[in-house]
N, C-alpha and C positions, 0 to 999 in steps of 0.2 A: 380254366384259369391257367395264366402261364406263370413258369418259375419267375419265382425275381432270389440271386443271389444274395449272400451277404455283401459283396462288394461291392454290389448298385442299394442298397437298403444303407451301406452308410456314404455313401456318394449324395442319395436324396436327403438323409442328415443334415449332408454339411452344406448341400445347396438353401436347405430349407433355414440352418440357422443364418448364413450371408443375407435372405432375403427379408428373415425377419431384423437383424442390425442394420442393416441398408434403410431400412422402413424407418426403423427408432430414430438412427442419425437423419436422415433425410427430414423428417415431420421434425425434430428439435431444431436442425439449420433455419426450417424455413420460422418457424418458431422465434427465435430470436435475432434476424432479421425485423421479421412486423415490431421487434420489439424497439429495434435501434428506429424503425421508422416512423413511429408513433410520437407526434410532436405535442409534447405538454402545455396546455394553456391554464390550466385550471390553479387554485393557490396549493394545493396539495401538491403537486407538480416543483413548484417552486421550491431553491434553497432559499434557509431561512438567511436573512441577513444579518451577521456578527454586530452585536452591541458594544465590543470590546475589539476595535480589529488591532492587526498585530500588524508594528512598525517594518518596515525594511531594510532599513538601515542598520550597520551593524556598528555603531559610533558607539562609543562608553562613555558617561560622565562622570561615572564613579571611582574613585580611588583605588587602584592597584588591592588585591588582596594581599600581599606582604611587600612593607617599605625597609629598608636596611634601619640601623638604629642610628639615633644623631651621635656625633661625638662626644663625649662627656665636656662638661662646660670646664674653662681652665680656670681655678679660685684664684683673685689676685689678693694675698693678705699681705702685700709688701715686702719689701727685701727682707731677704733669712740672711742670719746674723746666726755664725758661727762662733 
């Protein structure tokens, strides 16, 4: 048998853990790919279609949330007589 140092024992370490993440990443890329590629036909596939769809337009019909107050009304009780 020949020596193997500490210096090549952690050199095949660190080769060995790059080729197991290499593998992990590699096999998940190709992984979701097939996934983006898989064309849904089936109703499970399908978004459901809103019962209640929601307008676009940003119009208001409704009354301002605070109006200034009216002016007080002026009482006419006829000329003052001093």
């Amino acid at each position: 048998m020949c020596y193997v140092g500490k210096a090549t024992k952690i050199f095949i370490f660190i080769v060995a853990v790059l080729v197991v993440v290499g593998f992990v990443l590699g096999f998940s890329i190709m992984g979701l790919r097939n996934l983006k590629a898989h064309k849904c036909s089936d109703d499970y596939c399908r978004k459901p279609i809103s019962s209640d769809p929601v307008p676009t337009t940003t119009t208001s019909t409704t009354a301002p949330a605070y109006s200034p107050p009216s002016p007080p009304a002026a009482e006419s009780q006829g000329p003052v007589h001093a």
